[in-house]
N, C-alpha and C positions, 0 to 999 in steps of 0.2 A: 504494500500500500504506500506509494507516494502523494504529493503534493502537486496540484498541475494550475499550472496560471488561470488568472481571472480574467472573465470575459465579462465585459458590459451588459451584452443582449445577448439573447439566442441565437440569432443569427450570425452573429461572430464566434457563437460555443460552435453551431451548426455547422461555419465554414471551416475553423481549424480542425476541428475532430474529424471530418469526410478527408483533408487537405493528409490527413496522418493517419490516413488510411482503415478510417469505421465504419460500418457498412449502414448503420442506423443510427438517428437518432430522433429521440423524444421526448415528451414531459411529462412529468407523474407527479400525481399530488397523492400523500398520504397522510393518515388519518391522524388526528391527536391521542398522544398517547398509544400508540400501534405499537404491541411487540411481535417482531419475528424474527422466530427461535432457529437454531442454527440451519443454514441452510446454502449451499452452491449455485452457481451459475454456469453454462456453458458457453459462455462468453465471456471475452476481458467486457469493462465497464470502468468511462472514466465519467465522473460527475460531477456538476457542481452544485450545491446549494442555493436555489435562490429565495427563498423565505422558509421561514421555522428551522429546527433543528432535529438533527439527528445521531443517534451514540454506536457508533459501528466497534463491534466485540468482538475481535479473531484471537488465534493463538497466542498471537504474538503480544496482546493487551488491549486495550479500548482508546478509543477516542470519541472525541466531541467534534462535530462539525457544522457549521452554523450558517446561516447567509451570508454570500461571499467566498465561502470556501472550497475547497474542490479535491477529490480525491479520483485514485485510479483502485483498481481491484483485477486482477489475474483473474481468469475460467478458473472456478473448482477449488476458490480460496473457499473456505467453511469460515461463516460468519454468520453472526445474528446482528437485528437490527432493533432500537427502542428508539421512537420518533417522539420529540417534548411534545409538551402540553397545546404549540399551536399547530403541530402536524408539521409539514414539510412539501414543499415545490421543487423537486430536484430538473433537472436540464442533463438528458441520460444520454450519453455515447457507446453502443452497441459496437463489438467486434468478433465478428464468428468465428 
């Protein structure tokens, strides 16, 4: 899990993420207070946060990530997910 620069709008998350080669992307709102318990993907996913917060739990330890922030995640990393009290808007970058 690293750290991946800040984008303004969507459409500038939209052109770097295609530009470095992700085959989707899109936007998800999730719910306040949302837990979900450990679980994989079959895709890398870099993301960024644009409203409410989110507490991402792997092996390696927890973080916090908030609006503004942005993270990346590996296919097949095992992780669980707890979204704060105002839910969460992420800006998702899929890579098969």
């Amino acid at each position: 899990m690293t750290s991946m620069k800040f984008h303004d709008n969507f459409s500038d998350f939209t052109s770097q993420a295609m530009d470095d080669g992700f085959d989707e992307v899109v936007q998800k709102d999730w719910a306040p207070d949302l837990s979900v318990k450990n679980h994989t993907h079959p895709f890398d996913v870099r993301v960024q946060v644009s409203a409410g917060q989110v507490q991402l739990s792997l092996a390696s330890g927890t973080q916090t990530y908030g609006a503004g922030q942005s993270f990346f995640l590996e296919r097949n990393v095992e992780h669980a997910e707890q979204y704060g009290p105002e839910g969460a808007h992420f800006w998702v970058a899929r890579k098969l």
